[in-house]
N, C-alpha and C positions, 0 to 999 in steps of 0.2 A: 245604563245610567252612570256614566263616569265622570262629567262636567257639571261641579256643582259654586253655582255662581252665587256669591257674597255682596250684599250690602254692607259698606264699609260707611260709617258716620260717626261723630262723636255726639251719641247722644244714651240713653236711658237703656235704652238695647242692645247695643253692641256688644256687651261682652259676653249674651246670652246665644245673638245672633254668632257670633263666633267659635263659643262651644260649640253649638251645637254644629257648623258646618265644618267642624274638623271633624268631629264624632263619624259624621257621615263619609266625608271625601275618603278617612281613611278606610272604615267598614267597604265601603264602595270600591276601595281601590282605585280613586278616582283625582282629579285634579281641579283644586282650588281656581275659580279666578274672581279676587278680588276687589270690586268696582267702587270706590272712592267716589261720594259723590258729594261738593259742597253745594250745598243751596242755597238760590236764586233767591235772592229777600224780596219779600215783596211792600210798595213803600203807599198808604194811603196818597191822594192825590194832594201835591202841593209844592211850592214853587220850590224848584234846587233839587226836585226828586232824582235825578241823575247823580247830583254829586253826593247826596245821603247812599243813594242806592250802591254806587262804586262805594263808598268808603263799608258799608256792612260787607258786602262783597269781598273783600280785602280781609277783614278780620275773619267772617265765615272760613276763607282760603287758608289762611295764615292757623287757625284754629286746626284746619284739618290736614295742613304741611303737619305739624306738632304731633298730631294722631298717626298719619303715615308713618313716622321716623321711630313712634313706637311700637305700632302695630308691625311694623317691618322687621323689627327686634324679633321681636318675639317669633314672629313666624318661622325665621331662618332657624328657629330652634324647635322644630314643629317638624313630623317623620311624613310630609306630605308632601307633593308639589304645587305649586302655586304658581301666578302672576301677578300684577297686579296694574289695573289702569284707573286713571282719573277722569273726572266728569265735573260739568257743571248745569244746575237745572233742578227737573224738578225729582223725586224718586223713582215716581213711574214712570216719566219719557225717560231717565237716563237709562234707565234699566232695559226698558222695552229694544234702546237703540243697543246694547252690548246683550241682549239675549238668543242670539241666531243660533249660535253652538251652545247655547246652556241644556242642559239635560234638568237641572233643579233649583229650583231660587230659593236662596233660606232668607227671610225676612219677618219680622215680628207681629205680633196680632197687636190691639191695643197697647199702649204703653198703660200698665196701670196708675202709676206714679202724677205721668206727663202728658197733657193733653197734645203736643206737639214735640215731634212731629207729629202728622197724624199718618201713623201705621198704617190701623186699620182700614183708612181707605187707599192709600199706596199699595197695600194686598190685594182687596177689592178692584184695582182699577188694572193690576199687573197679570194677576191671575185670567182676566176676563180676556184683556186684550196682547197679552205677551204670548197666548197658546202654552206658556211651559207648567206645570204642577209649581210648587211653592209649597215648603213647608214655613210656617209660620207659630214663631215658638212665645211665651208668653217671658216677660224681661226678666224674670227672677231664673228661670234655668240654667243649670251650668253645663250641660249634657245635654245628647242626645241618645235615646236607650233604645239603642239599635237593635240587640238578643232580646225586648222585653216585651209587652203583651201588646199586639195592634189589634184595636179596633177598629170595622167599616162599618163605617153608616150605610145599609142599602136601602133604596127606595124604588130598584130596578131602574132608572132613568139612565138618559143615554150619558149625563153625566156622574154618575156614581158608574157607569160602566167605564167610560171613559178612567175615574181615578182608580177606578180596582187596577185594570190593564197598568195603566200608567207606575200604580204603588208593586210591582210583581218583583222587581229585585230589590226592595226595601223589605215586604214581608217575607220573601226567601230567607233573611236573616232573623227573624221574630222569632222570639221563645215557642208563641204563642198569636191565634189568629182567632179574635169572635166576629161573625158577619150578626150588626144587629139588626135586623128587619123589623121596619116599624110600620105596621099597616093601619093603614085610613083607607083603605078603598078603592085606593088607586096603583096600587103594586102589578103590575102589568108580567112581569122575570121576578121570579121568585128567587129569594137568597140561595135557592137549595141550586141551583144553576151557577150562580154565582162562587162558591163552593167545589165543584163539581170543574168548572174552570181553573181555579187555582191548585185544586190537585193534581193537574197534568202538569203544574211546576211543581210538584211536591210540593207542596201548602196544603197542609191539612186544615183547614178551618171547622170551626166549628158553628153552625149556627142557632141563634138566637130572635125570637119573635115578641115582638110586642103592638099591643094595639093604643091607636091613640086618639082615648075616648073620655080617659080620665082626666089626661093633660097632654098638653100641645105637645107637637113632634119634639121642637129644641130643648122642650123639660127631659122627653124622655131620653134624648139623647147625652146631656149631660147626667142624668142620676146613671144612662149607661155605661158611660166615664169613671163613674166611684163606682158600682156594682159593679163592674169586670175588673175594676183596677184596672185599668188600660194606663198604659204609657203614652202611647199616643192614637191619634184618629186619624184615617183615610176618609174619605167624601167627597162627593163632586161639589162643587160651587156652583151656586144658582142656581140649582136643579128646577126652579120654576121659573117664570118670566121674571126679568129682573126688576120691571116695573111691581111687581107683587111684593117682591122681595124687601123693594124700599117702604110699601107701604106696611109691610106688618111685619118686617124686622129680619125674619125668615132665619132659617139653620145657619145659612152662611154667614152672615150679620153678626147673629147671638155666638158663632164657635168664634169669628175673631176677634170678638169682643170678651165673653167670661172662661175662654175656655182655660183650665188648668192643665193643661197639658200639649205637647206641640199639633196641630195639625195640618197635615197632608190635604191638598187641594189641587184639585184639576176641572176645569170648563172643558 
């Protein structure tokens, strides 16, 4: 895991999205590339919408020339490697087209503040169909707490299996590792395997069971958030069909939506 790719915009996130992907690049030993992407305005239908559409166009660009010349600043004073390319469109096709060689997307959950952009589903739409893991950090963090305490969500599915694999040289750096298993029923690989995997990376995890009878999986998962004190979450995405998902909200939804703290995703 040494290419980790940046969402560059000027909006509500950026300089959370930022932190946190130097935090990483450098813990990783890895290399920045930073994808500028101004957005595609898009114009309710009506006469001239060409030349409304070029002129927001224009200002979005000119907006985000002004952000490159500072964001560039600063980087050259940053102990990492970098690049940096531009784009125009929407978050998830630009990204999707500059993700071949990315190893990690760092990108934001909700904006709490900003109903727009909309994050949450540029995570959702990038995660599902870019193939790469995505960490997705909430817009108030200034860091990422690479030595501190990760939590995984396990549900044994092949995509919680999928992000354990995927998270193995991010929790190589962790303080600390709780696997929290949350059984309904359907736990097919137990956490103790789960566990038992990351110790042949030296990861020692620890794990964790809870049943969820009292309250729904995503309650348990966030109150497993403050009770472990986690820094962050590992979990697969859409672990269920995603048509389910949209109807009743589901883990992946609710973590990129309230989660306080960054999480780790992989399809």
């Amino acid at each position: 895991m040494k290419n980790v790719l940046l969402l560059v915009h000027e909006d509500a996130g950026q300089e959370a999205r930022l932190q946190a992907a130097l935090d990483l690049t450098r813990a990783l030993d890895g290399h920045l590339q930073c994808l500028d992407v101004s957005l595609m305005p898009v114009l309710a239908s009506a006469p001239y919408d060409g030349v409304g559409q070029a002129m927001l166009l224009q200002d979005e660009r000119t907006r985000e020339d002004d952000n490159k010349i500072r964001l560039k600043t600063r980087l050259a004073h940053e102990d990492v490697r970098w690049d940096w390319s531009d784009a125009t469109g929407s978050f998830a096709g630009c990204i999707r087209d500059e993700a071949a060689f990315a190893d990690l997307i760092v990108l934001n959950r909700k904006l709490d503040t900003f109903s727009y952009p909309d994050m949450r589903g540029a995570a959702t739409e990038i995660v599902i169909k870019a193939g790469k893991p995505i960490v997705a950090v909430p817009d108030e963090i200034r860091n990422f707490p690479v030595t501190g305490r990760a939590l995984v969500a396990w549900d044994g599915s092949t995509k919680a299996t999928a992000a354990l694999r995927a998270s193995v040289p991010l929790l190589q750096l962790a303080g600390s590792v709780v696997i929290l298993e949350i059984e309904d029923g359907s736990v097919v690989t137990p956490a103790e395997e789960a566990a038992t995997y990351l110790a042949r990376y030296d990861i020692h995890a620890r794990v964790v069971r809870d049943f969820a009878v009292a309250n729904p999986t995503c309650d348990i998962l966030l109150l497993g958030v403050e009770i472990q004190r986690a820094d962050y979450v590992v979990m697969g995405a859409y672990s269920h069909m995603q048509a389910t998902e949209a109807v009743f909200g589901g883990c992946s939804r609710t973590m990129l939506t309230k989660s306080p703290v960054p999480v780790f995703l992989a399809h």
